[in-house]
LOVEXMI-913953 format. One record per residue (C-alpha): residue number from 1; residue in one letter; x, y, z. Coordinates in steps of 0.2 Angstrom, whole numbers. Each point is the difference from the previous one (the first is absolute). Layout:
REM LOVEXMI-913953
+-------+-------+-------+-------+-------+
! torvo ! semar !    xx !    yy !    zz !
+-------+-------+-------+-------+-------+
!   NUM !     A !     X !     Y !     Z !
...
+-------+-------+-------+-------+-------+
This chain:
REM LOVEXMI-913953
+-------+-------+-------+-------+-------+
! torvo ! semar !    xx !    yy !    zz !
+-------+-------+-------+-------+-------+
!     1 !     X !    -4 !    75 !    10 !
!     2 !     X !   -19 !    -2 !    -3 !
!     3 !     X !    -7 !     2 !   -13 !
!     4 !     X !    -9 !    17 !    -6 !
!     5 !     X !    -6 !    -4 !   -17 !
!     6 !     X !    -4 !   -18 !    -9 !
!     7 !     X !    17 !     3 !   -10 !
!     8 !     X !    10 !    -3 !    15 !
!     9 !     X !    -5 !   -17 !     4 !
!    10 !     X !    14 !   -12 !     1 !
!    11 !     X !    -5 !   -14 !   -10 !
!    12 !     X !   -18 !    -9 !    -2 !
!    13 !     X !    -1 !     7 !   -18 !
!    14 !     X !   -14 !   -15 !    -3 !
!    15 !     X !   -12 !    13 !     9 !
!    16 !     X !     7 !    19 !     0 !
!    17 !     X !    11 !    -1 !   -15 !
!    18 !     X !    -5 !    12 !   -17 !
!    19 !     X !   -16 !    -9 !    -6 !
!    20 !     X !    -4 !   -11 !    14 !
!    21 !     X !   -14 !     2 !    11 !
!    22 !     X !     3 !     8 !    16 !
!    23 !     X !     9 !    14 !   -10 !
!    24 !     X !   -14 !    -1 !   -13 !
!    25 !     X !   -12 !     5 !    16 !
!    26 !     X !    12 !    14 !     7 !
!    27 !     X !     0 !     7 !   -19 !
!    28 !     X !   -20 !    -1 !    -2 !
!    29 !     X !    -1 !     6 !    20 !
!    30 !     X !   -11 !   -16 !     2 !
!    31 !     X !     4 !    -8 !    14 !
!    32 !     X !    -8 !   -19 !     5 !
!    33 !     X !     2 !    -4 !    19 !
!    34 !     X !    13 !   -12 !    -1 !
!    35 !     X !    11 !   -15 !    12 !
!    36 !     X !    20 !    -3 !    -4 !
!    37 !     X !     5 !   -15 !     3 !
!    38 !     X !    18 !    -8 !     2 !
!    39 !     X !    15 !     0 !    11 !
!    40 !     X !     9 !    14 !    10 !
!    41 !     X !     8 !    13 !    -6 !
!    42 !     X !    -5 !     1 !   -18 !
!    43 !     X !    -8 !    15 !    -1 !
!    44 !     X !   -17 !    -4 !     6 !
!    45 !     X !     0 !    19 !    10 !
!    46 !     X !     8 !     8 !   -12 !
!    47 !     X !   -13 !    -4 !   -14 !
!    48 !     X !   -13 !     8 !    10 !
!    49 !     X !    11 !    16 !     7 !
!    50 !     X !     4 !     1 !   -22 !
!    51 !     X !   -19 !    -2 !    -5 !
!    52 !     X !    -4 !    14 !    13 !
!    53 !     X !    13 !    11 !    -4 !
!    54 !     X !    -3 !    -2 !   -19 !
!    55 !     X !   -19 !     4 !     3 !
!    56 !     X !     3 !    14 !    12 !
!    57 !     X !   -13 !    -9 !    13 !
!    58 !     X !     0 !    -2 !    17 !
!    59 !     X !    13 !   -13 !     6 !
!    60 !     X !    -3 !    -9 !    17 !
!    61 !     X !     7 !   -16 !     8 !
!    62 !     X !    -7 !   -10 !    12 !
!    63 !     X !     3 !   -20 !     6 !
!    64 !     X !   -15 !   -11 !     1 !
!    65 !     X !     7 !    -8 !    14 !
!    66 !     X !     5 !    14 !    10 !
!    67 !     X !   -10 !    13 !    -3 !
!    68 !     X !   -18 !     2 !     7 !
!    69 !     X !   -17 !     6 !    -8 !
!    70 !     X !     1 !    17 !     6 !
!    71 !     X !    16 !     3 !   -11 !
!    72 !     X !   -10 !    -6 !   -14 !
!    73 !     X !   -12 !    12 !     7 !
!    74 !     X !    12 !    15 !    -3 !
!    75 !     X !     4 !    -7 !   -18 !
!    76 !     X !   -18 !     0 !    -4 !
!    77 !     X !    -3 !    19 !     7 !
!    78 !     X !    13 !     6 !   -11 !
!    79 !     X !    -6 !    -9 !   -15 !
!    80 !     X !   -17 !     7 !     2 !
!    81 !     X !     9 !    18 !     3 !
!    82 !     X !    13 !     1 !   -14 !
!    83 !     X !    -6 !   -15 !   -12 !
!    84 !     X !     9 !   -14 !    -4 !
!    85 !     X !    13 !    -9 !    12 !
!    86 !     X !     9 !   -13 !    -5 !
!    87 !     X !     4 !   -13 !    15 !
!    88 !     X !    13 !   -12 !     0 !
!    89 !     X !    -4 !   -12 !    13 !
!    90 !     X !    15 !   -12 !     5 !
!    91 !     X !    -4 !   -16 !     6 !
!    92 !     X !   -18 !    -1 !   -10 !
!    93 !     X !    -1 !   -20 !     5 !
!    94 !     X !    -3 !     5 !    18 !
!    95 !     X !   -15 !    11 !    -1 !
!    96 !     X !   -13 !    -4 !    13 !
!    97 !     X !   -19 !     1 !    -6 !
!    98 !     X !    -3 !    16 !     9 !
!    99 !     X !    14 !     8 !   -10 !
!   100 !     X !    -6 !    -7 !   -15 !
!   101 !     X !   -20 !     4 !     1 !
!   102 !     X !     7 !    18 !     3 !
!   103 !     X !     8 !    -1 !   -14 !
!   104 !     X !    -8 !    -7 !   -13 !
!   105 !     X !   -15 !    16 !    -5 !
!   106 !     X !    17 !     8 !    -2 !
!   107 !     X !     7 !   -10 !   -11 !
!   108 !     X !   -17 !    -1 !   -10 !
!   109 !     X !    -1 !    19 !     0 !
!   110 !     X !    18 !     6 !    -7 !
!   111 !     X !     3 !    10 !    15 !
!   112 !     X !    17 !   -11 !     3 !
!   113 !     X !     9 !    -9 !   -10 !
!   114 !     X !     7 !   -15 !     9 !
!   115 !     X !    15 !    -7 !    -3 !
!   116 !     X !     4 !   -16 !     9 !
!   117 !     X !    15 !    -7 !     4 !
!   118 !     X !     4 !   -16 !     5 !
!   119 !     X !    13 !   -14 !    -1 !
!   120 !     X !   -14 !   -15 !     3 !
!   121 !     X !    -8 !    -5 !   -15 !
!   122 !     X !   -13 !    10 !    -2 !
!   123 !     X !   -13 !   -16 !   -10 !
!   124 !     X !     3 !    -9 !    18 !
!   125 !     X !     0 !    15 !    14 !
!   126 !     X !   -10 !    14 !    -1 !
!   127 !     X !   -18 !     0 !    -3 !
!   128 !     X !   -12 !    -2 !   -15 !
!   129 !     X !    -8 !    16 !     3 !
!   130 !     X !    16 !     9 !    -2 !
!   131 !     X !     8 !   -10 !   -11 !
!   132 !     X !   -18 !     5 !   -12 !
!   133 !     X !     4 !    16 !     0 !
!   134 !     X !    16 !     2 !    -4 !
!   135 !     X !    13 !    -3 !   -14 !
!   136 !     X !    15 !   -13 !     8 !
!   137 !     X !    18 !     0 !    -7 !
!   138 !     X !    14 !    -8 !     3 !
!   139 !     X !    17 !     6 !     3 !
!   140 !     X !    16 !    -8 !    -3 !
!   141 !     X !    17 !     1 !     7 !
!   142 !     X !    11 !    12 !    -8 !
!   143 !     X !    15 !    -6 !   -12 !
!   144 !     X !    17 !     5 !     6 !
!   145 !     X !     0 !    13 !   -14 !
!   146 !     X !   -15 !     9 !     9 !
!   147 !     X !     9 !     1 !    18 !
!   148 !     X !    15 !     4 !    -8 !
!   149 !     X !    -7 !    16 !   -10 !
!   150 !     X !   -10 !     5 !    18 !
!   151 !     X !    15 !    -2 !     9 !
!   152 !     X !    11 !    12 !   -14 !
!   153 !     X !   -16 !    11 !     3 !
!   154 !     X !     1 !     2 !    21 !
!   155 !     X !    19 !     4 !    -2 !
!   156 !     X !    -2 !    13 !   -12 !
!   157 !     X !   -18 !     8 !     8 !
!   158 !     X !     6 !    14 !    12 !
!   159 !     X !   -19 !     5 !     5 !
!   160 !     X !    -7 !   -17 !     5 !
!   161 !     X !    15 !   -11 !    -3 !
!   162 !     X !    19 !    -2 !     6 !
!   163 !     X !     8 !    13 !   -14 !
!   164 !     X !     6 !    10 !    13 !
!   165 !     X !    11 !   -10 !     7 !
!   166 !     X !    17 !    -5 !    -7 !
!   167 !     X !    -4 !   -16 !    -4 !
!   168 !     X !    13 !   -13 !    -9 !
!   169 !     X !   -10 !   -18 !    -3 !
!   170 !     X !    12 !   -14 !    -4 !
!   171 !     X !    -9 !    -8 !   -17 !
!   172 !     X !     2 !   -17 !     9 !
!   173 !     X !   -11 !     8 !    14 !
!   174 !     X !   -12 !     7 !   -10 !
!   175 !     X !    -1 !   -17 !   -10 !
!   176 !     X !    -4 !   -10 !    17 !
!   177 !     X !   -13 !    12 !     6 !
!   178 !     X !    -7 !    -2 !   -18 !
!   179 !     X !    -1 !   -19 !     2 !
!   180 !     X !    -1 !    -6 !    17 !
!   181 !     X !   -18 !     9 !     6 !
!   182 !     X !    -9 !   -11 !   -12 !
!   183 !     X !    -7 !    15 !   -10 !
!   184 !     X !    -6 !     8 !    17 !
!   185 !     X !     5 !    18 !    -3 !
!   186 !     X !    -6 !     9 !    17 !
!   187 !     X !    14 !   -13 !     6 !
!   188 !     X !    15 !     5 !   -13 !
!   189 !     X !    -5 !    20 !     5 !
!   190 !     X !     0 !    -5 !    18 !
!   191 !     X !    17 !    -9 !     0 !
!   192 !     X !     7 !    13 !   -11 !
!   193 !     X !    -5 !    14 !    12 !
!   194 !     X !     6 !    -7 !    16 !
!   195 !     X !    17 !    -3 !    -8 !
!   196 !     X !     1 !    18 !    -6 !
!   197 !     X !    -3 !     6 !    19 !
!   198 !     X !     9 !   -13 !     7 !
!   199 !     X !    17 !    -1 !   -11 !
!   200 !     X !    15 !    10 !     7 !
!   201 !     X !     6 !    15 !   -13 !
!   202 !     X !    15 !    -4 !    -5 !
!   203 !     X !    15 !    13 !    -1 !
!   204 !     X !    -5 !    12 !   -15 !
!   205 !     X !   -20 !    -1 !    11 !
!   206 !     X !    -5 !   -10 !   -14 !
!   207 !     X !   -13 !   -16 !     9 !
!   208 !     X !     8 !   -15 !   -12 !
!   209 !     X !   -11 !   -16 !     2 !
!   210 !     X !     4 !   -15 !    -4 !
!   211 !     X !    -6 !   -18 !    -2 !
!   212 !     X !     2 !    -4 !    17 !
!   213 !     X !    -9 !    17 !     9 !
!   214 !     X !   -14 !    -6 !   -11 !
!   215 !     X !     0 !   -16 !     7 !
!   216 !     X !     0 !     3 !    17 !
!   217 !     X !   -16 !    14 !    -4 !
!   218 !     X !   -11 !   -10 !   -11 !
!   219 !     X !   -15 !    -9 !     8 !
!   220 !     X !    -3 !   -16 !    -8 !
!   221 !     X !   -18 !     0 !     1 !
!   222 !     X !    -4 !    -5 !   -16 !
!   223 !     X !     7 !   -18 !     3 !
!   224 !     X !   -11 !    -3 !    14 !
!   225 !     X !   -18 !    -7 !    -3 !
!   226 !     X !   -15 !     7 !     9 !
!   227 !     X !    -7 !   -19 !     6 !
!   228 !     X !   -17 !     3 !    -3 !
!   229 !     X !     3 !    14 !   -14 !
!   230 !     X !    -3 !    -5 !   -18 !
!   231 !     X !    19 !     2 !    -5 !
!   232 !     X !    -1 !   -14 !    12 !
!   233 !     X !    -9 !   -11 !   -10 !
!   234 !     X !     4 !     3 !   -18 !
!   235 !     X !    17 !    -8 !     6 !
!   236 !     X !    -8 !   -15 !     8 !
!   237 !     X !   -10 !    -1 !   -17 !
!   238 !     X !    17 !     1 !    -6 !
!   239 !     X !     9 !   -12 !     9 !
!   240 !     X !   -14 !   -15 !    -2 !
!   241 !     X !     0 !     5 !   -20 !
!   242 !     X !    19 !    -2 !    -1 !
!   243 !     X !     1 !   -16 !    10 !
!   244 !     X !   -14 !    -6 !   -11 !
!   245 !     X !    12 !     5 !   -15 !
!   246 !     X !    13 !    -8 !     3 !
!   247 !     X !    11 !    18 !     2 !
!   248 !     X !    12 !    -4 !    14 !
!   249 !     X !     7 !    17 !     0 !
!   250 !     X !   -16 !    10 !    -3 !
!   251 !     X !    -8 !   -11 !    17 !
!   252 !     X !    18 !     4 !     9 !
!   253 !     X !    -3 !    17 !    -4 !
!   254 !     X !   -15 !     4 !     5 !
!   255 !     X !     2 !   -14 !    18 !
!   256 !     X !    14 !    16 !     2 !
!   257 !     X !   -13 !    13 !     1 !
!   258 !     X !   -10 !   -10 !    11 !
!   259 !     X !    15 !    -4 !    12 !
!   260 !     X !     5 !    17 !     2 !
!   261 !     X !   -15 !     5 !     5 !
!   262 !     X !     0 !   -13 !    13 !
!   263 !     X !   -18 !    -9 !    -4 !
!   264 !     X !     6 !   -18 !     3 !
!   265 !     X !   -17 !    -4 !     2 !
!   266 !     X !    -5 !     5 !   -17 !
!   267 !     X !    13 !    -9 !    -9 !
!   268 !     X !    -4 !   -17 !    13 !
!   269 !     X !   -17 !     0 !    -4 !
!   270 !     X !     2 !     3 !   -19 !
!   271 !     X !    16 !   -12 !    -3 !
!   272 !     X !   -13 !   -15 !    10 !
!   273 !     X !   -14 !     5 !   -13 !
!   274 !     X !    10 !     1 !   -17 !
!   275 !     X !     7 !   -19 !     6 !
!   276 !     X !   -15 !    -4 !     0 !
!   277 !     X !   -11 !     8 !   -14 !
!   278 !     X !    15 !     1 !   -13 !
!   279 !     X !    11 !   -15 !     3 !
!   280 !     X !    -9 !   -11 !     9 !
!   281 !     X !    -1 !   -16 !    -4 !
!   282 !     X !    12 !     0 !   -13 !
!   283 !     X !    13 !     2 !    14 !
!   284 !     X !    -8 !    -3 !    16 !
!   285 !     X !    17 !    -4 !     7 !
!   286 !     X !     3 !    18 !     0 !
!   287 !     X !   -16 !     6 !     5 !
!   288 !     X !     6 !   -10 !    18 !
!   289 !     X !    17 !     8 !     0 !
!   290 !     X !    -9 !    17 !    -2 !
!   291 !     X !    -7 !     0 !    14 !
!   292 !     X !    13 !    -9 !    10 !
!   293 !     X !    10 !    16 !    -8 !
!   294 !     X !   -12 !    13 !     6 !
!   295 !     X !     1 !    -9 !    18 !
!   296 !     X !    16 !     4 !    -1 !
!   297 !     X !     0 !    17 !    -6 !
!   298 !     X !   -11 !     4 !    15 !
!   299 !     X !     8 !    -7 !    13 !
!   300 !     X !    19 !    10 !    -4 !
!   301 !     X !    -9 !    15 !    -7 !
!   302 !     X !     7 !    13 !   -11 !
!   303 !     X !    15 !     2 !    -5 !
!   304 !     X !     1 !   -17 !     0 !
!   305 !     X !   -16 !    -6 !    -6 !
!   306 !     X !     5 !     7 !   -17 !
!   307 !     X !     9 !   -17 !    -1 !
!   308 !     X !   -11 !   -13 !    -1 !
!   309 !     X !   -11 !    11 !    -8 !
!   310 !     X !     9 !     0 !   -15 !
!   311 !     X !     2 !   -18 !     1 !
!   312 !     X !   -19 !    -1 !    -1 !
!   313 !     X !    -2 !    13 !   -14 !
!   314 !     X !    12 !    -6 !   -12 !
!   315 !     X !    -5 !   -20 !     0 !
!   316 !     X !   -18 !     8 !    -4 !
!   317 !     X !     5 !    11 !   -13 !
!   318 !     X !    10 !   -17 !    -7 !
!   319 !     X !   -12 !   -13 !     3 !
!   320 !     X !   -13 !    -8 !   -11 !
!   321 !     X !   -17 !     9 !     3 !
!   322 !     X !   -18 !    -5 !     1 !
!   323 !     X !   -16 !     7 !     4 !
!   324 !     X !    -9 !   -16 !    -1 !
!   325 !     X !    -3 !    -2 !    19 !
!   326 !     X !    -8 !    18 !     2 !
!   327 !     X !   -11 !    -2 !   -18 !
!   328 !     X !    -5 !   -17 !     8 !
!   329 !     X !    -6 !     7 !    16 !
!   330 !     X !   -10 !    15 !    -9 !
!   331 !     X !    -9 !   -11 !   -13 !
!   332 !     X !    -6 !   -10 !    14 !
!   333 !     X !    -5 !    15 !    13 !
!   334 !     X !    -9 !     9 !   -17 !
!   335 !     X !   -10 !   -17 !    -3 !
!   336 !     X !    -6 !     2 !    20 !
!   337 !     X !    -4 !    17 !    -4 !
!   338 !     X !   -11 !    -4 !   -12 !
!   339 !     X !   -13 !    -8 !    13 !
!   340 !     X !    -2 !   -16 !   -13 !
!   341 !     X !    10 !   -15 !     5 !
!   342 !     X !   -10 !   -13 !     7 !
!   343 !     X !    -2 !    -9 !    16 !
!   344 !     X !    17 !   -10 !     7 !
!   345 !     X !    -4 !   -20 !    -5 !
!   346 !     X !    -6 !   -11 !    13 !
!   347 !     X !    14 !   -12 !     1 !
!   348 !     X !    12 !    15 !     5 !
!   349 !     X !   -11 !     8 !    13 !
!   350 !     X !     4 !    -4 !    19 !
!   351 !     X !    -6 !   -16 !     6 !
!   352 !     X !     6 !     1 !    21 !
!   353 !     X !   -15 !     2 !     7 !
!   354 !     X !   -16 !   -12 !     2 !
!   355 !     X !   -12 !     0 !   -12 !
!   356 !     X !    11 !     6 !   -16 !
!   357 !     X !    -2 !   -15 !    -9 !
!   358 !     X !   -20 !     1 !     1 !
!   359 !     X !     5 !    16 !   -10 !
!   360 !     X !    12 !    -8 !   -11 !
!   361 !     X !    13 !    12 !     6 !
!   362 !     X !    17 !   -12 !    -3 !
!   363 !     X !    -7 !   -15 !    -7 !
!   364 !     X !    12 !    -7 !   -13 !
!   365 !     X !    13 !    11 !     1 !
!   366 !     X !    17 !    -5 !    -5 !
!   367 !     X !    15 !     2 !    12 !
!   368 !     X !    13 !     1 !   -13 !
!   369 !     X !    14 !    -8 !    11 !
!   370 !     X !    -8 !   -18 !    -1 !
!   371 !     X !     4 !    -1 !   -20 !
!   372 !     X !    15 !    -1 !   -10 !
!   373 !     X !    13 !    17 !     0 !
!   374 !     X !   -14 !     7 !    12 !
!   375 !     X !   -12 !     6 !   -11 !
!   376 !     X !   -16 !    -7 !    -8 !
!   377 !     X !   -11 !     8 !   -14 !
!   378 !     X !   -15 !     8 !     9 !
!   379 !     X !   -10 !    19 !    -1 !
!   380 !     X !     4 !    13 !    12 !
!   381 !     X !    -7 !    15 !    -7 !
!   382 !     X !   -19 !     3 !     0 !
!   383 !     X !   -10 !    -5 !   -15 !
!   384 !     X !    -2 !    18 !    -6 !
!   385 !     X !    17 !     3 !    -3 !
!   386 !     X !     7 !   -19 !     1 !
!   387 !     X !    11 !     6 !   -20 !
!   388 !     X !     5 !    17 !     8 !
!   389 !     X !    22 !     2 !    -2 !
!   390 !     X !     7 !    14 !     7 !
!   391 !     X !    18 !    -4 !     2 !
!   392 !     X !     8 !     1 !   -16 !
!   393 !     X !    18 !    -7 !     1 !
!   394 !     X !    16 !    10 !    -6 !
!   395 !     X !    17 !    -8 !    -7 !
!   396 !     X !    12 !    14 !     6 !
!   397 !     X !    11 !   -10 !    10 !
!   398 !     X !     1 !   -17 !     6 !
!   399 !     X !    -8 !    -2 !    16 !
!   400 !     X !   -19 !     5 !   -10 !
!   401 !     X !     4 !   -12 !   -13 !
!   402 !     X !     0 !   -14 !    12 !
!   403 !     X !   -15 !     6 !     5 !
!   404 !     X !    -8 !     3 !   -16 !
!   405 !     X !     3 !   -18 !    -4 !
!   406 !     X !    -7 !    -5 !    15 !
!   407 !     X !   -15 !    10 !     0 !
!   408 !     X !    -5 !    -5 !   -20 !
!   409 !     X !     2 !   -20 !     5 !
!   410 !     X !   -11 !     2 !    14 !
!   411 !     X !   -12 !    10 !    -8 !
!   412 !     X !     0 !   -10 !   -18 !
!   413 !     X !    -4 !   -14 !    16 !
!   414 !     X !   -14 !     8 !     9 !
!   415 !     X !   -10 !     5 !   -17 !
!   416 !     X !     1 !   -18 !   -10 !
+-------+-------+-------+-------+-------+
């Protein structure tokens, strides 16, 4: 069901609809080298097998990772032979540099047009040198409208699809395999063909399948996260953001994705940082049972682990929040940055060895336990910096107010 010409693409009409610019190229007939960018199965292949088609060049495929310099040898040969070639190569972030200095006079002379594809992000994976001399867009998973109209399309297509077979789809099966690939449609075809070769004919030799062949034929790939993929991160992004929001049900949503994909190290080491960066100290009785949660959570493992997950997650999404511990910490570790911040005082510089007095290291310092409530007024920073604040107190929940309180008393003390 590939693609011949840019018409046929299922979906990402942001680039190959009437008017936009990979169809604008295909009318003109100049082509850029190019990357695509975005999950599985959203028509990544098929945009480069439609440009070809539509172009009437050369089409070849080859993987970066896979396949060597000698088959981009061959490509190059043929380009030089019969002109232009367009080259979709699959898996673009895992060129090596030998690969890629082959390519590159190529690229520069027009004699291939590369299409890259990739599901990394290509700003973070591939390299600058390739990245300058192409064009990258991203693709998007298709809408349940799209995989819908592709499935319609195989059923119907007797040359490359499934229209000569006596195919009966239940609407409720054609529903779910619309909906459950998250908009992967090389998942939806996949499903749909095995279930066509697989499903008894019934009586009148007519192959009926329903909800439940579809079911127990559909891979459910799109629900698992590549753990070092970029899908991966955008919903760890997504997680901490919704956390931070306050959303319980956008943060239970996308701790789902995470836990069917099995990463419970992922979500451990994020739920520690978000009690600490975005509650923090407005709470930091939940910061301790986040971790005693997560302790949990990795001793029982998944199913289980789900459990006190969720515990964890939802006190964060409804606690107070502050960020005042982590602003603290970065005002002060940008002030040592800067190189300019003075020498420690003399009273607060180690005094246990002999001869520290002669240097004045210790003399007159104030141990704080010796005076009344434990504390007396004296300097602790270094005289360059001796007004410097970095924390900046919130009032998002009890437990910082108390400290806020606290730490403006003390500070109004230490400065009059």
């Amino acid at each position: 069901m590939r693609p011949k010409k840019i018409e046929d693409v299922v979906g990402q009409q942001h680039l190959v609809g009437p008017g936009k610019i990979i169809n604008r190229m295909v009318k003109a007939k100049i082509l850029s080298s190019m990357i695509l960018y975005g999950p599985p199965g959203t028509g990544k292949t098929s945009i480069a097998s439609a440009i070809a088609g539509s172009t009437k060049y050369a089409f070849r495929q080859l993987n970066a990772a896979t396949d060597t310099k000698k088959d981009l040898q061959i490509v190059a040969e043929e380009a030089k032979m019969s002109g232009t070639v367009v080259l979709l190569l699959d898996e673009i972030h895992r060129l090596d540099k030998t690969k890629q200095d082959f390519l590159l006079p190529l690229l520069e002379s027009g004699n291939i047009i590369l299409i890259g594809a990739t599901t990394e992000n290509p700003y973070i994976n591939i390299n600058p040198a390739i990245r300058s001399r192409t064009q990258i867009f991203e693709v998007h998973p298709l809408t349940e409208e799209d995989i819908k109209s592709a499935i319609d399309r195989a059923l119907h297509d007797k040359e490359n699809g499934l229209g000569n077979l006596p195919i009966q789809l239940d609407e409720n099966a054609a529903h779910f395999l619309a909906t459950s690939t998250n908009g992967d449609l090389r998942s939806a075809l996949n499903a749909l063909e095995l279930a066509a070769n697989s499903t008894d004919a019934s009586e009148n030799e007519q192959i009926h399948i329903q909800l439940k062949d579809v079911e127990a034929c559909l891979q459910r790939k799109a629900l698992t996260q590549n753990k070092n993929g970029d899908a991966h991160y955008n919903v760890v992004s997504a997680f901490q953001k919704s956390i931070r929001g306050s959303d319980v049900n956008a943060a239970l949503h996308y701790a789902a994705r995470l836990i069917e994909s099995g990463d419970l190290n992922s979500i451990s080491r994020r739920l520690m940082v978000i009690a600490y960066e975005d509650v923090g100290l407005a709470n930091p009785a939940a910061c301790s049972r986040t971790v005693s949660a997560i302790e949990a959570a990795n001793k029982v493992g998944f199913p289980e682990a789900r459990i006190p997950l969720a515990n964890a997650i939802i006190e964060l999404c409804l606690s107070p929040k502050s960020n005042s511990a982590m602003t603290a910490i970065d005002a002060a570790i940008a002030k040592v940055r800067t190189g300019n911040y003075g020498d420690i005082p003399n009273h607060l510089k180690d005094s246990h060895y002999s001869g520290a007095k002669k240097l004045g290291h210790g003399v007159d310092y104030k141990y704080a336990h010796d005076y009344p409530n434990d504390w007396v007024k004296q300097q602790y920073l270094p005289d360059k910096i001796k007004n410097d604040v970095y924390y900046q107190p919130k009032v998002n929940g009890k437990f910082e107010t108390a400290f806020k309180q606290q730490y403006e008393k003390l500070l109004n003390a230490q400065r009059h």
